[in-house]
Structure formats: C-alpha cells, structure tokens
N, C-alpha and C positions, 0 to 999 in steps of 0.2 A: 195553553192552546198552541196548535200548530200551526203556521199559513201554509196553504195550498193552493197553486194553481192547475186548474182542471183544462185541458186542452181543446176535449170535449164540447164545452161550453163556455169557453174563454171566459172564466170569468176566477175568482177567487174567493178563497173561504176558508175558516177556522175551522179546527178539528181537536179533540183532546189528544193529547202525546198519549203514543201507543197502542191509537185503534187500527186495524188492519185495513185492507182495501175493500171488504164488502161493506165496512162501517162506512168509508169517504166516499164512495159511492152511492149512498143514500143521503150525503151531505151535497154530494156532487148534482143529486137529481138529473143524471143523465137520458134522455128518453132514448131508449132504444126499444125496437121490435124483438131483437135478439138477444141471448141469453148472453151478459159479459162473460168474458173467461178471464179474463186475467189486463195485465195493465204495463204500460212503458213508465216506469216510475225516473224521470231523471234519464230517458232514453234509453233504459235497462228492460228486459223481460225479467215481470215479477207473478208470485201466484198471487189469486185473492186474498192469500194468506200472511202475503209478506203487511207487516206492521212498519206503522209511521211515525219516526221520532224527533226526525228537523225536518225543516222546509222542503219539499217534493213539488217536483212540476209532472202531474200524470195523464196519460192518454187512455182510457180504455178501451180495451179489443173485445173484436166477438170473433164468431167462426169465419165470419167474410174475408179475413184477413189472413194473411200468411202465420201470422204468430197464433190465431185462435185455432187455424185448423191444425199446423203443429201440435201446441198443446195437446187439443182435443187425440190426435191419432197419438201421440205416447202416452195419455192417461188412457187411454182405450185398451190399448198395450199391455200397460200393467193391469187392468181390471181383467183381461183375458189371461194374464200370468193366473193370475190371486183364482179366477175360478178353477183355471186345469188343474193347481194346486189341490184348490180343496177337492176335487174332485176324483182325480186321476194323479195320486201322488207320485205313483210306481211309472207315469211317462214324463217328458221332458218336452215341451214344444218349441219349435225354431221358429222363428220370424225372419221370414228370406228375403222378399223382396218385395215390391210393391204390385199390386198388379188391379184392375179392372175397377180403379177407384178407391181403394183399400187396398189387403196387403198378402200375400199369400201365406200360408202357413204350413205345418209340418209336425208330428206325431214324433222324436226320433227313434228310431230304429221299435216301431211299436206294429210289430204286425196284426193290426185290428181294423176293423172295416168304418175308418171315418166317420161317414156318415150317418151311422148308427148312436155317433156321442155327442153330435151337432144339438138337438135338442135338448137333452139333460146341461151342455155347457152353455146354448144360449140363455136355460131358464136360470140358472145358475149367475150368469151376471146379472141377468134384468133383477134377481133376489139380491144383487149384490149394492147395485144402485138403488133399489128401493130404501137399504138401511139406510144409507147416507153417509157411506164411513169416509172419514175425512184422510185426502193424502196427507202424510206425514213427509217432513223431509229433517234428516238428520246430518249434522257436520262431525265425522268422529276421526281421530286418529287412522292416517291410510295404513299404517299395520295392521290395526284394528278391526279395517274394513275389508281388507285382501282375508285375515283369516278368517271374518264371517262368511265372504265369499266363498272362499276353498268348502266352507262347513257344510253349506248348502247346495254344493256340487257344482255353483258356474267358475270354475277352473280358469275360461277364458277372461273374465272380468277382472277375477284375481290377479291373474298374469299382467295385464293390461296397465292395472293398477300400481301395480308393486315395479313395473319398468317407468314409472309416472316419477315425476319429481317435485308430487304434491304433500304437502306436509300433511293436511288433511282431508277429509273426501266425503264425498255427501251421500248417504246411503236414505232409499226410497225405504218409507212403511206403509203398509197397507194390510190394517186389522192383522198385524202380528207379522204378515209375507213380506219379506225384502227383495229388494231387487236395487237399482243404481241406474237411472234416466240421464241423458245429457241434455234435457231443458225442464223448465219448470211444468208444472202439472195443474191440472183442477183442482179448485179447493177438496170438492168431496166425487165418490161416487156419481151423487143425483146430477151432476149436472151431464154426467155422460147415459141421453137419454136414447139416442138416435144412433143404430147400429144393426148388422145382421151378421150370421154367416151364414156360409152356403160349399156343400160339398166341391171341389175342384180338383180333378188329377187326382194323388195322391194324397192328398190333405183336403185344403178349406181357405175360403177366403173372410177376412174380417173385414165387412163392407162397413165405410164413413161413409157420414148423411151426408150422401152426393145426389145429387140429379141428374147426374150422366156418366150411367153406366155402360165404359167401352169395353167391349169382348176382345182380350187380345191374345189367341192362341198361339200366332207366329212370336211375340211377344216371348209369351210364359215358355217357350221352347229355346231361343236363345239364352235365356235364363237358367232354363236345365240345363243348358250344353256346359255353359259359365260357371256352370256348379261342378260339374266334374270336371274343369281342368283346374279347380281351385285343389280339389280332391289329391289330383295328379300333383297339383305342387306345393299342397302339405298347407297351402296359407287361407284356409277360409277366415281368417279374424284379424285384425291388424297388431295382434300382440304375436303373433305368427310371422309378420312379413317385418315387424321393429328387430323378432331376433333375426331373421337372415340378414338386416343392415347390422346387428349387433355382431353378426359374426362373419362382417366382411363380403357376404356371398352376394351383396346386390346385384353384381354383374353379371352372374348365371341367371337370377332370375328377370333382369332385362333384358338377356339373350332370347330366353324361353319365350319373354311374352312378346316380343316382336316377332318371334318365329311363328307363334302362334296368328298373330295378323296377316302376315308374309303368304302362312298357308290359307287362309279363310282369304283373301283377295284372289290367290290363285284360283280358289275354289269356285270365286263370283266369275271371271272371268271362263272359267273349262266351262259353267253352266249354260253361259251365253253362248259358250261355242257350240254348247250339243244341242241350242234350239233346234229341231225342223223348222221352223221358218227361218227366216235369216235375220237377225235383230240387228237393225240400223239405227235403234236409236234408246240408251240407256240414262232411264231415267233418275237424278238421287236427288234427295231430299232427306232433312233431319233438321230437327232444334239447334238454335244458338248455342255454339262452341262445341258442337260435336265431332269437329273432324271433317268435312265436309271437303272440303277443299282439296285436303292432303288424299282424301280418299278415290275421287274424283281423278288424284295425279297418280296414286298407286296399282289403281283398277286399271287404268289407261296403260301402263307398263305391263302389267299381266296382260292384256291384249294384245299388246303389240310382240310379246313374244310367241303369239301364237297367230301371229302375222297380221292384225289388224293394222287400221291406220287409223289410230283416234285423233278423232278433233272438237275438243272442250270448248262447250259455250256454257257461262253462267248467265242465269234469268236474271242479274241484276243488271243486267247490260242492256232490259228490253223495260224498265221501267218508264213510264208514261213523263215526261217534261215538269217538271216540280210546280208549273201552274196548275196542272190537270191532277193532281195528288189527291186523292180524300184525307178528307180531315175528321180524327176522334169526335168521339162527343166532350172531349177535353177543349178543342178546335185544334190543336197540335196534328200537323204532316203525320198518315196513316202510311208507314211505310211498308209494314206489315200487311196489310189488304190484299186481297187478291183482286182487287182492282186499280193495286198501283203500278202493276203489270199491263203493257201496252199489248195484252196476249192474241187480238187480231193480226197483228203484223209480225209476234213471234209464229205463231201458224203458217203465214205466210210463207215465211220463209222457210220454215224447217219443210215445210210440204215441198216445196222449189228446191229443196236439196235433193229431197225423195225422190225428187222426179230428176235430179241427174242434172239441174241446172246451175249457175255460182249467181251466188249473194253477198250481198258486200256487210261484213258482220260491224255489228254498230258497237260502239262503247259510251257507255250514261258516263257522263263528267259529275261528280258527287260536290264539286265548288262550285259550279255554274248552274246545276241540277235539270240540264239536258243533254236527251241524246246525239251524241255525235257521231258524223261519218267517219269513214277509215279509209287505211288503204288495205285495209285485210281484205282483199277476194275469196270465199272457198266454194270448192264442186267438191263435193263426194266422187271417191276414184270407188272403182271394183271392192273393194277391202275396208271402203271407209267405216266408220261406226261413230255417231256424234256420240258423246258424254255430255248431257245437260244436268247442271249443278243447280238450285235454289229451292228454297225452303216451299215453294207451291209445286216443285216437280210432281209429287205426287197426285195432286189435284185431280181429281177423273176432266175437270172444265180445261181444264189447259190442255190438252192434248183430245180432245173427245173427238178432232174430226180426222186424228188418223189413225188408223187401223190397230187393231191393238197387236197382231200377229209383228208389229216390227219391234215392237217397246220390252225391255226390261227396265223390273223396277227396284231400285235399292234404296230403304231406308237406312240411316247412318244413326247411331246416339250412345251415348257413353252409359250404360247400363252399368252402373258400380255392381258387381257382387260381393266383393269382400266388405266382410261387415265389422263394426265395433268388438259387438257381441251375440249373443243369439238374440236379443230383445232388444240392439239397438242397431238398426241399419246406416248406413250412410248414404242418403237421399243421392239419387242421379242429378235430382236440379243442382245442390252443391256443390258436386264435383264440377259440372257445366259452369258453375258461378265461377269456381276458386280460378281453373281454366279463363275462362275473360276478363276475370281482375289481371291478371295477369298478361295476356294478350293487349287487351285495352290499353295496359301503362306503356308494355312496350313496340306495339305500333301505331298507338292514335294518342297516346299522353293522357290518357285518362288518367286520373286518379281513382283509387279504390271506391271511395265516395260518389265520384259519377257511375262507376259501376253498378254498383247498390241501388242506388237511385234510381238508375232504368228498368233494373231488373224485372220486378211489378209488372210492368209495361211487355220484356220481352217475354215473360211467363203467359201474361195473355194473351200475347196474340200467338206463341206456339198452339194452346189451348184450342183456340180457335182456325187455327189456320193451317197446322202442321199436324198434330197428334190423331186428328178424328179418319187421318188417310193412311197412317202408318203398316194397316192390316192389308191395303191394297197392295202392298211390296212382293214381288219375288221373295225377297230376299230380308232380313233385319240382320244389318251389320254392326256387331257391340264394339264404337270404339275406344272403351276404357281400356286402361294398362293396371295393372295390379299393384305395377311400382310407382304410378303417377300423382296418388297425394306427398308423397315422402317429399318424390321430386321438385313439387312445386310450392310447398311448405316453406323453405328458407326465402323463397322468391314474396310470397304472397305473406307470410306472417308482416315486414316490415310496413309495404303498402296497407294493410289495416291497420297496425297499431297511428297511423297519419288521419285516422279517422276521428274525431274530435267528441266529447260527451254530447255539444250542441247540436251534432246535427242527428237530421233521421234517419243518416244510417248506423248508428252508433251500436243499436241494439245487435243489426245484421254484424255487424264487423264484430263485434266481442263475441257474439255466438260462433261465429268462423272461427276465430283466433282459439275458444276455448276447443271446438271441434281438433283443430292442428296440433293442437298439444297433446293429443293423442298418438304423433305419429314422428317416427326419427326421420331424420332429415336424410335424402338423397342427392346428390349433387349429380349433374349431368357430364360429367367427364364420360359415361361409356356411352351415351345415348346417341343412335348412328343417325345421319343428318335425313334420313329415310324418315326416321318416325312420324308419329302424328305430333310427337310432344313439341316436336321443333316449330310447329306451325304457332304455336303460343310461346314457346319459348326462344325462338329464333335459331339461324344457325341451318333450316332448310337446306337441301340441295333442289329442293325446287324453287321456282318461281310465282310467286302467286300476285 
C-alpha cells in the first residue's frame, strides 16, 4: 500500500501501488460539483491516468481552473483532429488562434463551403465522446517520432522535433490517430462533453463550455493581418523562426518586425490626424505586459512628427488614497477595480484641459499609497493632444461625460501568432506571463515564483476589467514580435528553474520551461533601445 496525501481534503490515506488517479480519487472521496480532470501530483500536471507507485501529495483540478480549462481545450483539440480525420481525410485543419472563447479554425487550402461540414463534424465528435475512447499517451524514440510525423504529413512537428534535443518524445493516440500535445489530456473522450462549433469567416470556431461569449471582430482582423506578414516572412511555426537563428539571419528578421511596429504606430498616428474632428485626447488600454507603456511613448513620436504636442498622463496616477481602495472577496487591496480610480477628479481635470485651462498633474506615491501634488503645471497649447495610458482607458464610465468626437481609442496586447504547430498554438497569456517574469525580476526583484503567483489574480481582473472593452477601440494594436520568445528564453529559463517542487508555482514554472525548449535562444545584441522588448528587458531610450 501507498500513503497519500490528498490536498483536497487534507487529509491522508492508503492506496494499493499502481492504481491510477481515478482509483485515488475515490479513495480520496473528493466532493466536488464538477467533473475532475486531471491532478497536481507532487506539484506536476498529471492525467487521470497517470499511476501511483511511492508516496504522492495530490491536488485535484476541474475546469474552474487554469490547468482543467487547458487540459479540457487541448483534449478538445485533439478530439476535433480525430473526427476531420475520419471524416475528411483528403483536408488538413489549422488551429490559429484563439478567439470568442474558443479558438478559431481553418480548412487548408480546401475550397469548400464551411459551413455545410459543421454538422456532420459536430455529430461526429459528440459519436466520438459517446464511445469513450481513452487518450493514449506514448514515450518513443524522437527518430521515431519525427518519422511517424513526416508519415502523416505534419512536416512542421517533425522539424520542430528532430531541431529538439530530446532523446525521447511523447506521441498523442487517439483510437489509432496520432498527433503530439504539449500538456497532459483527459483520461478518455466522455469526459469532453461541453462544446460547439459554429461557421466564422472562412472557417469555424470550436466553442469551450464558456458563459461568455465576446464577439471580437476587430480582434479576429488583426489576427488575419498577423497571418500574412507571418506568410511574408516565411515563419508561421517556431521550427521556421529556430532555423533563421540556425542560420544566423536573426537580425533581418528583428529589423523586419520592428519595421513592421515602426509602420503600424505611424499608421495610429496619420489616422488621428485625418479625424474631421480634432482628437484631443487618445485613449490606450491593454492587459498586463502588453507594451503599454512603450506604446504610449511611440505613438507620441509619430504625433509629434506630424506636429502634435503630446502630453502623457497615466490613470495610475489618479488612483483613490490606499484607505479608500476596495478590497477582493479574498479582503486583499482591489487594485484592479475600476473603483480604485479616483475617476470624478480624473474628469475634472481632463475637462479643464478641454477647456483650455492648466492643472496641476498629480502623482500616487505606490510606498506611501497616496496622491501627491506636483510641481507639473499643464494647459493644452493650440497642437496639444493628451495620451492617456491604463488598463480602464477603455471603459465607456471613465470618459462618459466627454464628448466622444475628441477621443481616439487604442487597444495594445501581444496577440502571438506564430504557432508550435498547426494543433498547437502558443497562448497570448504566456507570452504576456514569460514577458513579466522577466520585467518583474528586473525592475521590482520579483522572483519568478511571485510572478506565478499573482498571475490568477491579474488574469481576472483583465477578464473583468480590461478585455470585455477591447471592441470599443479605434484601433487593436498587436504588440508581439515574432522574435521575442527566443529573445527572452535565455533570460527567463534561469528564473524558473529557481522555482522549487514545493511550492504552487512549480507546475506553471515546469510547463513554461518545457514550453522554451521549444525555441533557440536569441540574444539582444541587435534590439534597438526603441523596442517594446526593452521596456521588460531594459536598456530603454525612453523613460518610464
């Protein structure tokens, strides 16, 4: 017999050696409302299928959770591979990007009317889940595995793999169809019961059991645009962008993708010029670590070369006195809220500029956790244009009592499109994470571990706070770089491996690390101090 402690239920209990986790979990007598998926065994993401043969400390997860909705959306994944398979062998589907709660999809090169096979493939999985076929996960030789890959045409996987410097590699079964996931799966089929699709664009979206469904059409357009400059520069797969660092060329394509920023800033700025009304006041907003900042300092350059006078105020400078702060239902300082905005007397003032008057711009002191005065005077001259920076810009309630004819609005967020493979994307939130592990350590001394740990935390209140305004923008500005995991890779691998088995970021931190071993390392030797990268990596020529 085994000992095991359950996390769940604090408590402990014998198990015979070698039953898996759906067994220890009926030893465990967990009561949950929801269906478990899978388990932190020892701090690890395991499937229900992983088996127990010494001592285990385990947690079980559902879908509420970061790791159960994971799971859930790649065993989804594969059960939508397994049915186009049987289905439609003669097409090839692509998995692009994320989009309206699920994830948007693609036919390739299959000129056929969509939504005419949306039915026959939805009934097709729901037949698929009904049998209950169980995910298989296999450890074989990575030769092994690159030539079943090549055999079965994913080319890219192959590549990916065979540039890997893994001895062995773990190939996905499902009733006979292979495929290659980078996290663990559902035990079987049944338990992926909750799912849709529905025609979109050119394709179809595979909708997860979400409750909120946001429509983002400006969205899924920067996304297409993102697709064809991936096109233009030959790298949609990261086994595509390992060989230009294989073959030295990194610096052309760092040139290219800051060129391509350089021109989309200029492009925010010509649009504000060609208002008919005269926009005095441009509004940005985006998720943690998306660039904001640096964006904020970029746009502000393109104006001023077109003779503006911009003058940058960030909404964190109008936050309410740290007595007056709402507090979670955790009781923990709600920093996030849009009520920890003192936004009556941001009003105030921005209107008193409108009107041609000077205000004395305040600065929140983040040690003392109130507002302070300044000696900053500003009046708006002839030319001026404010730049206002924070994550509640967007909010229709922060700006509602003036006029909408002066406002542009720019959402900012690092929209990855470059993908694994066709079937494995690399989440925006990730890249956003790997960026503030990195920022964190070297401007606030974080450690990776504090990072991880807040995460949760800053996911929900973008959720809440930031994402549900994102369609109200002018404008969605993507500001990922194509060469920026490589880049940040040698940076961020060391600060995770500091993460220890004990604590609860252990699971996140080894899923990052195994994610970066996907990718050759790029060093910031050509990265000009303009970039966005330098705002997390240092070396700015701005000031922030």
């Amino acid at each position: 017999m085994i000992e095991v402690f359950c996390r769940n239920t604090d408590r402990r209990f014998l198990v015979p050696c070698g039953v898996d986790l759906k067994e220890v979990l009926r030893y465990a007598q967990v009561e949950n409302q929801d269906e478990i998926l899978g388990a932190l065994v020892n701090n690890k993401v395991q499937s229900m299928n992983y088996k127990v043969y010494t001592p285990r400390e385990i947690e079980f997860f559902d879908y509420k959770t970061s790791f159960g909705r994971r799971m859930y959306a790649i065993s989804l994944m594969f059960l939508l591979y397994k049915a186009s398979k049987d289905l439609y062998p003669q097409y090839e589907i692509s998995i692009q990007h994320s989009m309206n709660d699920g994830y948007y999809v693609e036919f390739e090169n299959a000129d056929i009317e969509v939504a005419s096979l949306l039915d026959d493939l939805r009934n097709k999985m729901r037949e698929l889940v009904s049998a209950d076929l169980r995910f298989e996960r296999e450890l074989i030789p990575t030769q092994q595995a690159v030539e079943l890959f090549k055999k079965v045409g994913m080319n890219e996987k192959a590549e990916l793999l065979s540039g890997s410097k893994r001895i062995y590699a773990n190939v996905d079964v499902l009733d006979g169809t292979v495929n290659s996931f980078f996290t663990e799966l559902v035990p079987s089929t049944s338990y992926l019961q909750n799912f849709d699709l529905y025609a979109y664009n050119k394709g179809f979206i595979l909708q997860l059991p979400t409750k909120n469904k946001r429509e983002s059409n400006k969205l899924f357009s920067v996304f297409q645009e993102h697709k064809q400059w991936l096109k233009i520069l030959n790298t949609p797969f990261v086994a595509d962008l390992n060989r230009v660092v294989a073959f030295k060329k990194e610096n052309e394509l760092i040139q290219v993708s800051e060129a391509l920023h350089e021109k989309k800033y200029a492009q925010i700025a010509d649009e504000i010029n060609k208002r008919e009304d005269r926009v005095m006041m441009v509004l940005l907003a985006g998720p943690s670590s998306s660039g904001k900042t640096t964006s904020c300092r970029r746009i502000s350059t393109q104006l001023s070369v077109l003779g503006y006078d911009p003058i940058q105020i960030s909404l964190d400078d109008y936050f309410v006195n740290r007595e007056f702060t709402p507090r979670d239902e955790k009781g923990d300082y709600d920093f996030e809220c849009f009520e920890a905005l003192d936004t009556q007397f941001f009003v105030r003032q921005m209107q008193e500029l409108i009107a041609g008057k000077e205000i004395n711009l305040p600065r929140f002191n983040f040690i003392t956790g109130q507002r302070e005065t300044t000696t900053q005077n500003l009046r708006m001259k002839e030319n001026s244009i404010l730049i206002i920076e924070g994550i509640h810009a967007l909010n229709p309630k922060l700006t509602e009592e003036i006029d909408d004819k002066y406002k542009y609005k720019v959402f900012v967020s690092a929209l990855t499109q470059v993908a694994l493979d066709k079937h494995n994307l690399i989440s925006t939130s990730d890249n956003r994470l790997i960026r503030r592990i990195v920022r964190d350590n070297n401007y606030r001394g974080y450690s990776a571990e504090d990072t991880i740990m807040r995460w949760d935390s800053v996911r929900s209140g973008e959720e809440k706070h930031i994402f549900p305004y994102q369609e109200n923008a002018d404008i969605i500005f993507n500001s990922s770089l194509l060469y920026e995991i490589g880049l940040l890779k040698p940076i961020a691998e060391p600060l995770l491996m500091e993460v220890g088995q004990n604590s609860p970021a252990y699971a996140e931190a080894k899923r990052l690390q195994t994610f970066l071993a996907n990718f050759k390392s790029i060093h910031s030797n050509f990265i000009p101090p303009t970039s966005i990268m330098r705002e997390f990596l240092g070396g700015s020529s701005f000031k922030y």
